[in-house]
PAZAKOL-617240 format. One record per residue (C-alpha): residue number from 1; x, y, z. Coordinates in steps of 0.05 Angstrom, whole numbers, plus 5000, padded with zeros to 4 digits. Layout:
# residues N
<r pos="NUM" xx="X" yy="Y" zz="Z"/>
...
END
This chain:
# residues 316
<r pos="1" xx="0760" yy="4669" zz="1863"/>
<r pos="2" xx="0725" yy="4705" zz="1908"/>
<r pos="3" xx="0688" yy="4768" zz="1868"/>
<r pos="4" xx="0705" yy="4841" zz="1897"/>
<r pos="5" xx="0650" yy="4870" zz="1949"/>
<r pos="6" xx="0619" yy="4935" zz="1921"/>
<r pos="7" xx="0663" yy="4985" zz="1970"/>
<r pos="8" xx="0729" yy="4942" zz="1932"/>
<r pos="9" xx="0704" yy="4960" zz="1862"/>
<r pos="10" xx="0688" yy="5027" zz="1875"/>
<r pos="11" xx="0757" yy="5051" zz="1914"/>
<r pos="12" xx="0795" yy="5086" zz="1861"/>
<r pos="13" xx="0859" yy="5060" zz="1830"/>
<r pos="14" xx="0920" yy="5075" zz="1870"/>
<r pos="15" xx="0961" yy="5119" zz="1816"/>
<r pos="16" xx="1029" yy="5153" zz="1837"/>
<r pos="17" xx="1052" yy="5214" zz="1814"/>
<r pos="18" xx="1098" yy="5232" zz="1755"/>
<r pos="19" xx="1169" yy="5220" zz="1774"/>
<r pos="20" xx="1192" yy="5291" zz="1737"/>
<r pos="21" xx="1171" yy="5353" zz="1752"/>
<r pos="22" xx="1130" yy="5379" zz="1814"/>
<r pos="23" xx="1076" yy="5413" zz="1788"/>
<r pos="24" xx="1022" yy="5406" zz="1738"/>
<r pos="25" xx="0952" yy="5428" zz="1711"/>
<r pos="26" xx="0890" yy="5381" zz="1725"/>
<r pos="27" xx="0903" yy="5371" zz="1648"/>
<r pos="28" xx="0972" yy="5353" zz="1647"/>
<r pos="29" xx="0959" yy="5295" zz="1697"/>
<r pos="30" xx="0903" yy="5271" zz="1666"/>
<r pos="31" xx="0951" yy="5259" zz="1600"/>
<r pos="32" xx="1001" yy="5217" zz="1654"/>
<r pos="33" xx="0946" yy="5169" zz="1670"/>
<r pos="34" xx="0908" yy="5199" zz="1729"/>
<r pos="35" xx="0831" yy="5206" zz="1730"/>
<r pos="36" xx="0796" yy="5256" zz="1778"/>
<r pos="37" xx="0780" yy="5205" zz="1833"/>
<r pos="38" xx="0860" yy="5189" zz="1830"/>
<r pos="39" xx="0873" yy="5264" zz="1831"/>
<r pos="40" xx="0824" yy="5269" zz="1895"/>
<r pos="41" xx="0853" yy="5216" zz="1931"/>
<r pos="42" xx="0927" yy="5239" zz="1924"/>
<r pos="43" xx="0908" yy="5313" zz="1953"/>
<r pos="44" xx="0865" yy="5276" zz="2012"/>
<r pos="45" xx="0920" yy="5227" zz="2026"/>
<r pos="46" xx="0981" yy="5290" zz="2031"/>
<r pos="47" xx="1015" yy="5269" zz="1971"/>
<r pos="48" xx="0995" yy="5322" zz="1925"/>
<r pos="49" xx="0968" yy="5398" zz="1945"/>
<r pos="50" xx="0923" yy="5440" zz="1909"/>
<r pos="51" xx="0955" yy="5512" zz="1901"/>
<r pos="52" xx="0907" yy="5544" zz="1867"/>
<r pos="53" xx="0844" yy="5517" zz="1817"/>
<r pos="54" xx="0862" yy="5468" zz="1762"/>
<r pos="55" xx="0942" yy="5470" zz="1791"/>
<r pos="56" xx="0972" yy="5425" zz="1835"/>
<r pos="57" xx="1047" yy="5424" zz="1867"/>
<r pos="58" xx="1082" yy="5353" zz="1899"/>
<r pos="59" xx="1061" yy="5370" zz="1974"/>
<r pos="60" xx="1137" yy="5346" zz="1996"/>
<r pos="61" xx="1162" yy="5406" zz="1954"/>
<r pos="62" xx="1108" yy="5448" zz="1983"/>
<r pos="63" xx="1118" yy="5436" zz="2048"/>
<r pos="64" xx="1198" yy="5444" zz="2052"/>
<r pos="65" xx="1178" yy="5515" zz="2037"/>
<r pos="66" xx="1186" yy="5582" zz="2079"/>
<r pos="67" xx="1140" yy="5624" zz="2071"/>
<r pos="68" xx="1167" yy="5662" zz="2019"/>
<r pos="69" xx="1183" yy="5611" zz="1969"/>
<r pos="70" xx="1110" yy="5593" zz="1977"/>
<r pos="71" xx="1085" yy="5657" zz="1954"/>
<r pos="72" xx="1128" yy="5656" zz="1889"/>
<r pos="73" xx="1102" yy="5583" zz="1881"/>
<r pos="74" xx="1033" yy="5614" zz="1880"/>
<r pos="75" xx="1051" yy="5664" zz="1825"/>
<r pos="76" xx="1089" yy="5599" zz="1787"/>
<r pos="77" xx="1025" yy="5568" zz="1789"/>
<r pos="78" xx="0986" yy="5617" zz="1762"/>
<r pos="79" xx="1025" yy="5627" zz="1709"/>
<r pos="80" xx="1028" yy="5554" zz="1695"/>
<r pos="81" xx="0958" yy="5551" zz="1706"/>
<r pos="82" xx="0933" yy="5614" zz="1661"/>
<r pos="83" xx="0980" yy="5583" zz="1599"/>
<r pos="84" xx="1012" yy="5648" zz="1615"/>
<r pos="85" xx="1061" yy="5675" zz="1564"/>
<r pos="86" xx="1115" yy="5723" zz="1548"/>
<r pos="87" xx="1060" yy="5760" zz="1508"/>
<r pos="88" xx="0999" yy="5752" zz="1554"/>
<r pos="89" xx="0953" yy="5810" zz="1567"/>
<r pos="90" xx="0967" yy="5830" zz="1636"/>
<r pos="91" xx="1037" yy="5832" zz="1677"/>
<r pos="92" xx="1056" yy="5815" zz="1746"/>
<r pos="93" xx="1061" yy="5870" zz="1795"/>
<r pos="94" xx="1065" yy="5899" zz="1860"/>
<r pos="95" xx="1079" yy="5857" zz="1913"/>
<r pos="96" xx="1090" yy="5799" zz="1861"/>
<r pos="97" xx="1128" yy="5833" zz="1832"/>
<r pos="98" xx="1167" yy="5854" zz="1885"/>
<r pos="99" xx="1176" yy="5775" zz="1906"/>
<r pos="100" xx="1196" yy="5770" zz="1828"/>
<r pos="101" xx="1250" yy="5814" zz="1839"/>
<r pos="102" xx="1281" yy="5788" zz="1905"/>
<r pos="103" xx="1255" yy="5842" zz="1948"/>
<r pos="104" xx="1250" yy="5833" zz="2015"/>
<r pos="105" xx="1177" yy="5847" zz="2034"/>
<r pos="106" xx="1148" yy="5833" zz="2105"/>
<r pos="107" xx="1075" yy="5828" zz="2143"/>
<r pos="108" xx="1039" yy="5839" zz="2066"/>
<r pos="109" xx="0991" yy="5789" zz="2041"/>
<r pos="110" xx="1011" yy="5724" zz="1986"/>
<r pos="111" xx="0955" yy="5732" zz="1933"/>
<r pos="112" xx="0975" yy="5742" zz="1867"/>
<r pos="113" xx="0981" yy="5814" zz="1842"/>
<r pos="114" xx="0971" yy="5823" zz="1763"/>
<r pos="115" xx="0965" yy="5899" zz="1732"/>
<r pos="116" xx="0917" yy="5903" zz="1674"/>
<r pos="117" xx="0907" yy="5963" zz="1631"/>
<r pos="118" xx="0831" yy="5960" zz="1641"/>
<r pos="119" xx="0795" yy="5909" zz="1675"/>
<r pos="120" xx="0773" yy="5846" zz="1643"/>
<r pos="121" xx="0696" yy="5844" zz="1622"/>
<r pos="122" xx="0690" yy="5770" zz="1646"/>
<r pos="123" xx="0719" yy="5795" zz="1716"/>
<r pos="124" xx="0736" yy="5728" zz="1736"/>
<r pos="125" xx="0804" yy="5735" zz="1761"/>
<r pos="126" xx="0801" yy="5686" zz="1818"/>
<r pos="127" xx="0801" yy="5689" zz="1882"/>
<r pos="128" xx="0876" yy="5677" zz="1905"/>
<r pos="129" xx="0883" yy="5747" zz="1858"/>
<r pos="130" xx="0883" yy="5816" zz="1858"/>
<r pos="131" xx="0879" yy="5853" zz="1807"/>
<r pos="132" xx="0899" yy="5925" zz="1789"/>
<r pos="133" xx="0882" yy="5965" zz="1730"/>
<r pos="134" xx="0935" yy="6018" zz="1718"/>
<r pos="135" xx="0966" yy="6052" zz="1647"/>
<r pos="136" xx="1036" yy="6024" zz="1640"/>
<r pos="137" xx="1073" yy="6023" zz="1577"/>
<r pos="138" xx="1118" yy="5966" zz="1547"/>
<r pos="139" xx="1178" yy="6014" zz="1587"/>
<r pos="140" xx="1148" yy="5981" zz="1655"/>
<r pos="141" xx="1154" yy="5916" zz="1639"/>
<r pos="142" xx="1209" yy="5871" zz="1640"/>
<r pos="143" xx="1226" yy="5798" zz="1642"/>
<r pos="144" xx="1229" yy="5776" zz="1710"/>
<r pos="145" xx="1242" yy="5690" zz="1721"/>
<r pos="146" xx="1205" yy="5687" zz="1645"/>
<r pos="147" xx="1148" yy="5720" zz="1674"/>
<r pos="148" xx="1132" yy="5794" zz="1647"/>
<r pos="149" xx="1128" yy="5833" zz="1710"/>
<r pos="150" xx="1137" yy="5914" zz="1724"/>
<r pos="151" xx="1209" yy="5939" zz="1719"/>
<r pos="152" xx="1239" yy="5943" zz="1798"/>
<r pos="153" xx="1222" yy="6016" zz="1804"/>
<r pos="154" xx="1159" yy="6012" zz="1777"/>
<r pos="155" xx="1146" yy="5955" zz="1825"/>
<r pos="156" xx="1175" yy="6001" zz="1885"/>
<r pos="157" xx="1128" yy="6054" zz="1873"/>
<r pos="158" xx="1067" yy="6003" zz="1852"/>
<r pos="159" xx="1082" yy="5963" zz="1923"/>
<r pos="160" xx="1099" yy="6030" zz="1974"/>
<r pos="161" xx="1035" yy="6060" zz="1957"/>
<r pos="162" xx="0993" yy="6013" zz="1984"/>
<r pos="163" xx="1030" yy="5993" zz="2046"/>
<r pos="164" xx="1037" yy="6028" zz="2108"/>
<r pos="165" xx="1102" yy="6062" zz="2128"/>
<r pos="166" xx="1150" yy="6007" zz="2168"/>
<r pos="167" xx="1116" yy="5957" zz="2106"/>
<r pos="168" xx="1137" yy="6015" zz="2049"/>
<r pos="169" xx="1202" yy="6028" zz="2077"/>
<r pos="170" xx="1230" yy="5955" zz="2082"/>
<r pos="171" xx="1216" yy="5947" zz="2013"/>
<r pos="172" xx="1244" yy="6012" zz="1987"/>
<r pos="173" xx="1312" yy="6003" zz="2032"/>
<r pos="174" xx="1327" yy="5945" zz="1991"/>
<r pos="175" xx="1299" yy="5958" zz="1929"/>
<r pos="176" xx="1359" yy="6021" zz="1929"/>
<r pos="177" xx="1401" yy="5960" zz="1952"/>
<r pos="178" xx="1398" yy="5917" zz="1898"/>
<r pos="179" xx="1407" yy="5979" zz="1848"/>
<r pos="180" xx="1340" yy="6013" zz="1839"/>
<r pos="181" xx="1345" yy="6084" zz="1808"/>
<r pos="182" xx="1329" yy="6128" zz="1853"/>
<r pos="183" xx="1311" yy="6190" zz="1807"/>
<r pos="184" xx="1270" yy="6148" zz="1764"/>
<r pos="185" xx="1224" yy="6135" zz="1824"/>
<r pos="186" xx="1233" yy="6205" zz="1844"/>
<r pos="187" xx="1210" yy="6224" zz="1771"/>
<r pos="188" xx="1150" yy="6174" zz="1786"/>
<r pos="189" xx="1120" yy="6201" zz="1847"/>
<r pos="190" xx="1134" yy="6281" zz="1820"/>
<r pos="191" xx="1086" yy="6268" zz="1767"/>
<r pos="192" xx="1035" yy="6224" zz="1816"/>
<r pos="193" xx="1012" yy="6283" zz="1863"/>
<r pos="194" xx="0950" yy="6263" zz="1894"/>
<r pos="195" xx="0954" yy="6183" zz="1875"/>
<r pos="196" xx="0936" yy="6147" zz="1934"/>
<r pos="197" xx="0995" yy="6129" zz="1982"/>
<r pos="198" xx="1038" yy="6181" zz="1947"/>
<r pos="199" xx="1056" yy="6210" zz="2015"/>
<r pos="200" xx="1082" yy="6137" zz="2043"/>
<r pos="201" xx="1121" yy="6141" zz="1976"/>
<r pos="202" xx="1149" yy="6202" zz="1991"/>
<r pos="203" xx="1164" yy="6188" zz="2065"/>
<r pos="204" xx="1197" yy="6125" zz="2050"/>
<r pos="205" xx="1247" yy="6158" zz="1992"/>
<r pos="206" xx="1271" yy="6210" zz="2039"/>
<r pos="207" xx="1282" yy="6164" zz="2092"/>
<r pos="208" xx="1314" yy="6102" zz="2057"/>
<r pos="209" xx="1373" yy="6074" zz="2074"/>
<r pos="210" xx="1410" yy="6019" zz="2028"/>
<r pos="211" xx="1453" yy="5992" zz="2075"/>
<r pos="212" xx="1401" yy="5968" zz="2113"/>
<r pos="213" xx="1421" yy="5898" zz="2095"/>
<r pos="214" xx="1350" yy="5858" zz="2120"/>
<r pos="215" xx="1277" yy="5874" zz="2136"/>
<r pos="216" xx="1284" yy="5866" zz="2209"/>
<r pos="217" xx="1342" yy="5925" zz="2204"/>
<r pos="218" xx="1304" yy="5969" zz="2166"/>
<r pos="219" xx="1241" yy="5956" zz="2217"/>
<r pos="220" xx="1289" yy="5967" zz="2278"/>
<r pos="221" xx="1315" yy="6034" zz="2251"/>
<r pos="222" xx="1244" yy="6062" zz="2237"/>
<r pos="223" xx="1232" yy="6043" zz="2317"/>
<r pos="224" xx="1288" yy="6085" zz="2338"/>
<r pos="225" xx="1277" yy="6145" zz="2297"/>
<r pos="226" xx="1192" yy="6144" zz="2319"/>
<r pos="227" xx="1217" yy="6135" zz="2392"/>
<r pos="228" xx="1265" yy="6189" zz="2386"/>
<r pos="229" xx="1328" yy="6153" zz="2399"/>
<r pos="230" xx="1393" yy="6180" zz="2380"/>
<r pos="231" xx="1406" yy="6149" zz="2321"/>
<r pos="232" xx="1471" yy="6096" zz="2313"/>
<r pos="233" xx="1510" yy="6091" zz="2263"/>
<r pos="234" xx="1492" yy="6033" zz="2208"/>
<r pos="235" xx="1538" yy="5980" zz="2182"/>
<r pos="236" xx="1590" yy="5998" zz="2233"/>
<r pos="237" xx="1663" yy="5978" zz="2226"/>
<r pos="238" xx="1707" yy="5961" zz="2283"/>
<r pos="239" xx="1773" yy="5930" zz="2292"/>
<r pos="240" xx="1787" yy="5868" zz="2337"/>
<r pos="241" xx="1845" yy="5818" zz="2356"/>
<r pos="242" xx="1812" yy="5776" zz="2305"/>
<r pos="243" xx="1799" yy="5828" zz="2240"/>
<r pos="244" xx="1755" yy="5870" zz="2219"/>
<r pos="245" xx="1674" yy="5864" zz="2237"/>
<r pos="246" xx="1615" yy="5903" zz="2215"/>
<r pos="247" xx="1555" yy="5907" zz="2266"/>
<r pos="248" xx="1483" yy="5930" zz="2250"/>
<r pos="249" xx="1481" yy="5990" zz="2285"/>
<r pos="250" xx="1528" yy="6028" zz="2339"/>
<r pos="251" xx="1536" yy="6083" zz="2386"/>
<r pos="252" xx="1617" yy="6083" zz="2370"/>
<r pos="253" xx="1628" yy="6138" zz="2432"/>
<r pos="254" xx="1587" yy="6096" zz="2485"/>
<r pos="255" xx="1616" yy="6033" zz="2452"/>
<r pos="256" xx="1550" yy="6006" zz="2449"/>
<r pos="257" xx="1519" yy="5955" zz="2387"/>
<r pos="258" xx="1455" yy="5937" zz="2373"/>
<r pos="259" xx="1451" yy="5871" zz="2337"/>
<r pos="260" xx="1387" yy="5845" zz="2305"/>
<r pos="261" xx="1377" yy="5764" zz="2311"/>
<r pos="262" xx="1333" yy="5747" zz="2256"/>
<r pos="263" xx="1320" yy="5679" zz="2241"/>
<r pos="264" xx="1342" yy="5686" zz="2172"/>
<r pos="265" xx="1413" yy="5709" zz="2197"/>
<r pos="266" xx="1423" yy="5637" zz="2229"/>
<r pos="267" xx="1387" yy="5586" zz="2184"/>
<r pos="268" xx="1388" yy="5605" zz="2111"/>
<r pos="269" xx="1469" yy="5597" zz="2104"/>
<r pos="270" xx="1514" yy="5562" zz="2156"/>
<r pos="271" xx="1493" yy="5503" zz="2211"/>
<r pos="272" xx="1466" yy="5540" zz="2259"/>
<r pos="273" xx="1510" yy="5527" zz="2322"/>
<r pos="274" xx="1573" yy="5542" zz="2271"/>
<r pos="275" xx="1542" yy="5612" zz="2257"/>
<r pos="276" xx="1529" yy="5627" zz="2338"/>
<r pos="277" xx="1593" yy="5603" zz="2355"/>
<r pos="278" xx="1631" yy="5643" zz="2307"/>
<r pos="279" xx="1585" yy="5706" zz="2336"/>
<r pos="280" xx="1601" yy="5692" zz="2399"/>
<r pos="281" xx="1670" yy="5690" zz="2396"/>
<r pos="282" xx="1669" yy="5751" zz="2348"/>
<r pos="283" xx="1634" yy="5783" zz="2407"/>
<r pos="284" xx="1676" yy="5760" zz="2462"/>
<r pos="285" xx="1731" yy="5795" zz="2420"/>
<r pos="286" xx="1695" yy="5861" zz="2414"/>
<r pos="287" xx="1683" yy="5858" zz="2489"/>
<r pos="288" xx="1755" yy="5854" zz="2501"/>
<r pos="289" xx="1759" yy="5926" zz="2470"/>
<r pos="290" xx="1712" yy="5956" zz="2507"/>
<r pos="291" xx="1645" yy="5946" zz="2466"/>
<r pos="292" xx="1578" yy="5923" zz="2498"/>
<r pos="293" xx="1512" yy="5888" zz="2460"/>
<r pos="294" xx="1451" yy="5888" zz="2457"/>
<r pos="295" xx="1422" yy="5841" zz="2414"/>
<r pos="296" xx="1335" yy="5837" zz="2397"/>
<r pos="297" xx="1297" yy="5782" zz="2363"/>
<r pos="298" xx="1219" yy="5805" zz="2321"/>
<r pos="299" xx="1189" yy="5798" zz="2382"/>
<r pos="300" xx="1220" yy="5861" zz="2412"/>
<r pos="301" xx="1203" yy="5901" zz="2357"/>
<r pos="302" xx="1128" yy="5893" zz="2382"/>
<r pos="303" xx="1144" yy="5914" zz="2461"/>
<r pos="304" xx="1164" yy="5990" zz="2447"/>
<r pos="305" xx="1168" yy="6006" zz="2514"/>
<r pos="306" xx="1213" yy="5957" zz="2545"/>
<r pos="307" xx="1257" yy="5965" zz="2480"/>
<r pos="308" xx="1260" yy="6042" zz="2483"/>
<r pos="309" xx="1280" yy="6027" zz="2564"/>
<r pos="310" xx="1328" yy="5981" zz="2546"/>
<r pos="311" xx="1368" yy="6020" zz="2499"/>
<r pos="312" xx="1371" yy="6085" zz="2536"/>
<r pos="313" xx="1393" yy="6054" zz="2600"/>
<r pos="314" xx="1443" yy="6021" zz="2556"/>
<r pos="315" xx="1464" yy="6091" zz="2532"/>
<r pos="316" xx="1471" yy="6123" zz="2606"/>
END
């Protein structure tokens, strides 16, 4: 037998991940039989992704990810990471919270938010965290996916105060959607005068609306009201050869509906060419009685001229 050159003895052992689970402490697979070369060379060859340090998550699972199961991921695995219990020191807040929660939140950032009553000594937080150091009481916390995170209206006003308006407002249209009390937030910002971002607060709880039913509604209403266009009427019903249908916003004596395409509305439920067929013909029956469409995508959100065109020459 031949005996191994040097670059053969020293190329680590190839070791394959554990068949449960998906993600794990530099700890934990050290106990299934990996070393720190084996560790290394599963990250370099895509097997295995480093969230954050000391935690890893199966890169398949990773990457069949949107965005936002990625950022909840990253709280997961700071929790798992941190040993985190139901009795830790610190809770999960603000915009993590607000992922916690379900909340639709849109253009913030993905590090992980954590609300201490005074800041650690040791400061050493990490880097893919930000931390805040508020009061709270036990009243503000709740159990949130077995993580102890702010209550939802605590998180609203936490997360609204340090956005800016379009940002604040998405999240505080469907916070009131999914059964936020309103007066207790209300109650929040009356005793907050002067707080930083109180006035977005503010803005954004007199100008909520819960049937806005996703962020890109919420963000298209907030265009129409700062370009001063007569506002439509949300949620609209209207009656057609086949049923009822409910469109995201309409001018009912012009006959006119504005319809917001997100991607979300086409690829999170139904095939997609199901879903635009079914539109389609839902639409081809509302043109029958009369009704035009517009329909905009994100991008038009960002070209406030041409949009603000668009809809009023729609309206003549």
């Amino acid at each position: 037998m031949e005996p191994m050159s040097s670059l053969e003895s020293n190329a680590p052992m190839v070791r394959r991940l554990p068949v449960r689970g998906y993600m794990w402490r530099t700890d934990e697979l050290l106990r299934f039989g990996l070393n720190s070369r084996n560790i290394k060379a599963l990250v370099e060859t895509g097997e295995l992704h480093r969230l954050r340090y000391g935690c890893y998550i199966r890169a398949g699972k990773w990457n069949s990810l949107g965005p936002g199961r990625q950022a909840r991921e990253r709280i997961l695995a700071h929790a798992h990471g941190t040993l985190t219990t139901s009795t830790g020191g610190f809770v999960y807040s603000h915009l993590s919270a607000a992922r916690l929660h379900g909340l639709f939140v849109w253009g913030v950032d993905d590090k992980v938010h954590i609300l201490h009553r005074a800041r650690p000594s040791s400061d050493r937080w990490g880097k893919d965290v930000r931390g805040h150091t508020e009061t709270f009481t036990e009243e503000d916390v709740v159990q949130v996916q077995g993580l102890r995170a702010t209550t939802l209206e605590r998180t609203i006003f936490d997360s609204v105060r340090m956005l800016s308006y379009p940002k604040a407002l998405v999240i505080m249209d469907h916070g009131l959607r999914i059964g936020a009390d309103v007066s207790a937030i209300a109650d929040l910002a009356a005793v907050s005068s002067g707080k930083r971002g109180i006035r977005t607060l503010r803005k954004a709880l007199d100008n909520a609306d819960p049937r806005s039913e996703s962020a890109g509604e919420t963000l298209t209403r907030e265009l129409m009201q700062r370009l001063s266009i007569r506002p439509p009427q949300p949620q609209f019903e209207v009656q057609s050869r086949l049923g009822r249908h409910r469109m995201d916003f309409a001018w009912e004596e012009e006959k006119l509906a504005l319809e917001f395409d997100g991607r979300t509305k086409y690829f999170d439920f139904k095939p997609t060419d199901e879903v635009i067929f079914q539109e389609r013909r839902r639409e081809k029956a509302l043109a029958e009685e009369g009704w035009r469409f517009i329909r905009i995508e994100w991008k038009d959100l960002f070209q406030e001229r041409a949009f603000k065109e668009r809809i009023l020459r729609a309206l003549r």
